[in-house]
C-alpha positions as CSV (number, residue, x, y, z in Angstrom):
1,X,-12.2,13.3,38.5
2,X,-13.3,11.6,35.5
3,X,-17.4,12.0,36.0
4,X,-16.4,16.2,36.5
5,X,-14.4,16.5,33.4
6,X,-17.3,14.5,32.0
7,X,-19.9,16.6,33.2
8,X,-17.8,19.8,32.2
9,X,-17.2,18.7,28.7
10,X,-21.0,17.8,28.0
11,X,-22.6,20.9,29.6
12,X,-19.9,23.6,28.3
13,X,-18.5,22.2,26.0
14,X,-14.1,22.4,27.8
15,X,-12.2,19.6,27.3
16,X,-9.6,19.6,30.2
17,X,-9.0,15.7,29.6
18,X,-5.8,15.9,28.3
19,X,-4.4,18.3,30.9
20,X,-1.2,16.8,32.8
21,X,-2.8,14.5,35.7
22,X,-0.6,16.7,38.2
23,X,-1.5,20.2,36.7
24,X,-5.3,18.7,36.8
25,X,-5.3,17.6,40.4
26,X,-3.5,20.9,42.1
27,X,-5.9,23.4,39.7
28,X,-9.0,21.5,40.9
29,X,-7.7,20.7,44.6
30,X,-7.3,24.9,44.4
31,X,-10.5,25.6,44.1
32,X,-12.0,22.9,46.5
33,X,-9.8,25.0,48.8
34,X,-10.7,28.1,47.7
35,X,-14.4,27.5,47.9
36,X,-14.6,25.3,50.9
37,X,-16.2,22.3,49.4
38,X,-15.0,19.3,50.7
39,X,-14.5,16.8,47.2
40,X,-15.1,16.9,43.9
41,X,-18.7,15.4,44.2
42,X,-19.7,18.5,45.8
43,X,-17.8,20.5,43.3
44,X,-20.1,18.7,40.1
45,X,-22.9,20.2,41.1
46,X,-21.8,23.8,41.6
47,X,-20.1,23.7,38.4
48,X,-23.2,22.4,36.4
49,X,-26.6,24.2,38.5
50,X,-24.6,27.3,40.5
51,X,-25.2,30.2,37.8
52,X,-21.7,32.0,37.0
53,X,-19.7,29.6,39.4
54,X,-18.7,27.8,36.2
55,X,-16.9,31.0,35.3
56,X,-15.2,31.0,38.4
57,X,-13.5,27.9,37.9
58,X,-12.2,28.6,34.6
59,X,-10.5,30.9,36.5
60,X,-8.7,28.6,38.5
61,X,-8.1,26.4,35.8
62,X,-6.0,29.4,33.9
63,X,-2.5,30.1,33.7
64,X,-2.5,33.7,34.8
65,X,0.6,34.2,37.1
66,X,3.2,36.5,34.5
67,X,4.6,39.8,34.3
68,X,6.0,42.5,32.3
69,X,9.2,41.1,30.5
70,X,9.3,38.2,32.6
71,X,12.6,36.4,31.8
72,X,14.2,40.0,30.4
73,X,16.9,37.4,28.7
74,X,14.4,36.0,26.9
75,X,13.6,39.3,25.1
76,X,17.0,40.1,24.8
77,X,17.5,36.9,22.6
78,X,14.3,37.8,20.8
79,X,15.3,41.0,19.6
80,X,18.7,40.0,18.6
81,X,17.6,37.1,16.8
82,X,13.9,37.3,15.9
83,X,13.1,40.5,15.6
84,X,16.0,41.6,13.5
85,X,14.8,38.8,11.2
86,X,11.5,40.1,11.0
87,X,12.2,43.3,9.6
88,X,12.6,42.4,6.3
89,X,8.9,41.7,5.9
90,X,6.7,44.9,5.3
91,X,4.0,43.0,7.6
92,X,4.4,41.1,10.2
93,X,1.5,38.9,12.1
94,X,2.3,37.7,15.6
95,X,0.4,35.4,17.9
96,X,0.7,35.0,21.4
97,X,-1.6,32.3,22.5
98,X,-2.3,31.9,25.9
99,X,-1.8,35.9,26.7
100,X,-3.4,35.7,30.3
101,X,-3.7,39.1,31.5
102,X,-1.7,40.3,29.1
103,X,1.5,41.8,30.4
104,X,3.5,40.0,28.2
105,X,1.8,41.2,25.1
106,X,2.5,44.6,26.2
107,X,6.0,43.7,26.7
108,X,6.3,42.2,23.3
109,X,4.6,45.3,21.6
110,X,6.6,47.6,24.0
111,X,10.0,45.9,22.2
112,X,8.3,45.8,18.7
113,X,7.8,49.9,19.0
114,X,11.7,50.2,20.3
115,X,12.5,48.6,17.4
116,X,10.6,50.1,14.6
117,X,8.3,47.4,14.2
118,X,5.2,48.2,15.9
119,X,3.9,50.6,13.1
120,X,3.4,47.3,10.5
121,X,2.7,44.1,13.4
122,X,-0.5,43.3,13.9
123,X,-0.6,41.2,17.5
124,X,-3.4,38.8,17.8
125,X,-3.5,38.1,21.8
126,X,-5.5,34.9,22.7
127,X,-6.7,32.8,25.9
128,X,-9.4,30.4,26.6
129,X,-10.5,32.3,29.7
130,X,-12.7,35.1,29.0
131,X,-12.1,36.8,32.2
132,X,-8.6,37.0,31.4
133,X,-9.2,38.5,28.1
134,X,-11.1,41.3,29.6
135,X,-8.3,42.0,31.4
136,X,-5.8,42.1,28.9
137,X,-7.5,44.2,27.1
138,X,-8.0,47.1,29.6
139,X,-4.2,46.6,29.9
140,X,-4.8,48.7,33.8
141,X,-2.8,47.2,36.6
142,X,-1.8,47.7,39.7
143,X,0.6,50.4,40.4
144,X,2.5,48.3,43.0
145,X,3.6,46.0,40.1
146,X,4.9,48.7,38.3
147,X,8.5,48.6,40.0
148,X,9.2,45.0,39.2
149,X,7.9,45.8,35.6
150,X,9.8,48.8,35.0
151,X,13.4,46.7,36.8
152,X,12.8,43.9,34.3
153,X,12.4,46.5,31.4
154,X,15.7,47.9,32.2
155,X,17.0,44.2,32.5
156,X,15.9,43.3,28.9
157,X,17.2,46.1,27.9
158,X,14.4,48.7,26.9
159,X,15.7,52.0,24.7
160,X,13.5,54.3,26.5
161,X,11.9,55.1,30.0
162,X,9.4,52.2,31.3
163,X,6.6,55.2,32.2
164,X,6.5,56.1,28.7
165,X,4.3,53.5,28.2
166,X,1.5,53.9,30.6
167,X,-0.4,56.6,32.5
168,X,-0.7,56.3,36.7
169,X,-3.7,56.8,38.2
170,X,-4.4,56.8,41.4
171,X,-3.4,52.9,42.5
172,X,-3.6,51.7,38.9
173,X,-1.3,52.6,35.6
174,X,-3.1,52.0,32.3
175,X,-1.4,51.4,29.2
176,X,-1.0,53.3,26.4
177,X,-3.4,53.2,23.7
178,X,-0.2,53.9,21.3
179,X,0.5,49.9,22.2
180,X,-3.4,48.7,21.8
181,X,-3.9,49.9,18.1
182,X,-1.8,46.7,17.5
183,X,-3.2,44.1,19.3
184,X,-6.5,42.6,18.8
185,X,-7.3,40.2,22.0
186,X,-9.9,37.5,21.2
187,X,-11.1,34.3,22.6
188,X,-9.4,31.1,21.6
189,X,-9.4,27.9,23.1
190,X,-5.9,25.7,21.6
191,X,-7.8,22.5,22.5
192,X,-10.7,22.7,19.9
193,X,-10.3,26.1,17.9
194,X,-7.9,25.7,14.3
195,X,-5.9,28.1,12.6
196,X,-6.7,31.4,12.1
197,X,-4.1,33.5,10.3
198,X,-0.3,32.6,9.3
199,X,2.3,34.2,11.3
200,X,5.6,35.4,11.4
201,X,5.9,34.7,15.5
202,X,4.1,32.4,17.9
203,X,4.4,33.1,21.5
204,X,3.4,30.2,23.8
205,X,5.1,30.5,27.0
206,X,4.2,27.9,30.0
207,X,1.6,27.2,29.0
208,X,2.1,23.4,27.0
209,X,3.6,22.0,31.0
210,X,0.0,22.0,31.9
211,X,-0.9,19.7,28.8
212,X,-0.4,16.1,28.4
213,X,1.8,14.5,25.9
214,X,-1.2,14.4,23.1
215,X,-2.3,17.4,23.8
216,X,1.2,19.0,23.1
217,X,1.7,17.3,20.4
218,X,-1.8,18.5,19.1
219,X,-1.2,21.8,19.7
220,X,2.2,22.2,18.5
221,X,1.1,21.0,15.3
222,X,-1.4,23.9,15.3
223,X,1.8,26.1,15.8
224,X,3.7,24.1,12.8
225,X,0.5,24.9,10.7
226,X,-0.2,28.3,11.5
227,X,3.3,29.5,11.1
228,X,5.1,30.8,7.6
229,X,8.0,29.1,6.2
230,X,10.9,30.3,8.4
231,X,8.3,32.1,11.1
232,X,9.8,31.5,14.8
233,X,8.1,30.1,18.1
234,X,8.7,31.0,21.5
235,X,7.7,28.5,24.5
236,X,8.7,28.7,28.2
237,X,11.8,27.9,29.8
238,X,10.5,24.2,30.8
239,X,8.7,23.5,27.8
240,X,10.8,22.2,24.8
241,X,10.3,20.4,21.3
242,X,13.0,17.5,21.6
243,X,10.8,14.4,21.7
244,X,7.6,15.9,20.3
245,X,6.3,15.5,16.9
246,X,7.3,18.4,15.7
247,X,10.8,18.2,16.6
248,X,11.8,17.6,13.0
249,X,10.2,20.3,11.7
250,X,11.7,22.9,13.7
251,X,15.5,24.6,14.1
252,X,16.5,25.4,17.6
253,X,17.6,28.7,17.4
254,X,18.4,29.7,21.1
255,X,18.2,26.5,23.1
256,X,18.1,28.3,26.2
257,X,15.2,30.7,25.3
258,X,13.6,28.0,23.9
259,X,13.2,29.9,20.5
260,X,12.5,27.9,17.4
261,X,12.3,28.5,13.5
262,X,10.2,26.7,11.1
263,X,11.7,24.6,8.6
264,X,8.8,22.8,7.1
């Protein structure tokens, strides 16, 4: 495994080195599978002479399995808490990192828009896959998701009716532009890339249990850096900051929906 991260670092330039050994081994196992090859010495040379199978593996090595207001509680909490903080500022930057395919960034601008917000956010949506990114940005899925998106909308609580905020067609539903004018989706990888912007709101859900202990702590401190003075982070619901680095520089403000504020 070592020669293929190796190889994957010096021709392209992706560090997956400090991914969790177990996260590592079931990604890469995944695509052996997926692409008949029977070990990793017959996956090196794919990955480095194989034009565009590269990009397929990134793939595989991407978080991408979400939905539209996945853990509705968690948006609940967000808009009691966060959100209601956030109004006070007359404009409000937000980054979710690691956005996948982006249903989750719709979610979050779907809330912002019930609550006033939308109008002065600006969302940056970010992933190290590429693919992904395209993807997010079409914001067009497949109809037959739509049910369990529009059951969690109602579950987190949504103001409005769940269709309002995409047009069917055919086997697809696109979502509405209304929702796009806010968000600009852009590659960024949280291994190499710095801080872009300050914000009022990170999102970073499961994404940091695929990380090693360094690389959390590396990235969280990208988090600590790139957020205002009081600005709030949201991880996943097995992710936490109690023995990180950052722990100290954080308030827990909803244990459960593992929402932080910044203190310092």
């Amino acid at each position: 495994m070592t020669l293929l991260l190796q190889a994957i670092k010096f021709r392209y330039n992706y560090d997956f080195s400090n991914y969790s050994l177990g996260s590592l081994t079931r990604q890469i196992n995944n695509c052996l599978n997926k692409y008949k090859l029977k070990n990793i010495s017959e996956l090196i040379p794919k990955i480095l002479h194989e034009k565009g199978f590269f990009t397929l593996f990134l793939r595989e090595m991407s978080v991408t399995v979400t939905e539209m207001f996945r853990d509705p509680e968690v948006f609940n909490t967000l808009r009691d808490t966060v959100l209601s903080d956030l109004k006070k500022h007359a404009h409000i930057n937000i980054w979710h990192a690691g956005c996948a395919t982006g249903e989750e960034v719709y979610s979050l601008a779907i809330m912002l828009k019930e609550e006033g917000l939308l109008s002065r956010c600006q969302i940056y949506a970010t992933d190290f896959n590429n693919h992904s990114i395209d993807i997010a940005e079409q914001g067009i899925y497949k109809a037959e998701k739509i049910k369990g998106f529009t059951e969690n909308y109602q579950l987190a609580n949504g103001k409005a009716s769940f269709a309002d905020y995409y047009q069917a067609k055919h086997s697809y539903a696109k979502m509405s532009d209304s929702l796009k004018e806010h968000i600009t989706f852009a590659h960024h990888d949280l291994i190499k890339d710095s801080c872009f912007a300050k914000m009022h709101l990170i999102v970073c859900r499961n994404v940091l249990i695929y990380f090693n202990k360094n690389l959390q702590n590396h990235v969280l401190s990208l988090f600590q850096q790139s957020l205002h003075q009081g600005g709030y982070l949201l991880l996943g619901d097995k992710e936490s900051l109690e023995f990180t680095d950052q722990k100290d520089n954080f308030l827990v403000v909803a244990k459960a929906q593992r929402i932080y504020q910044r203190n310092s």
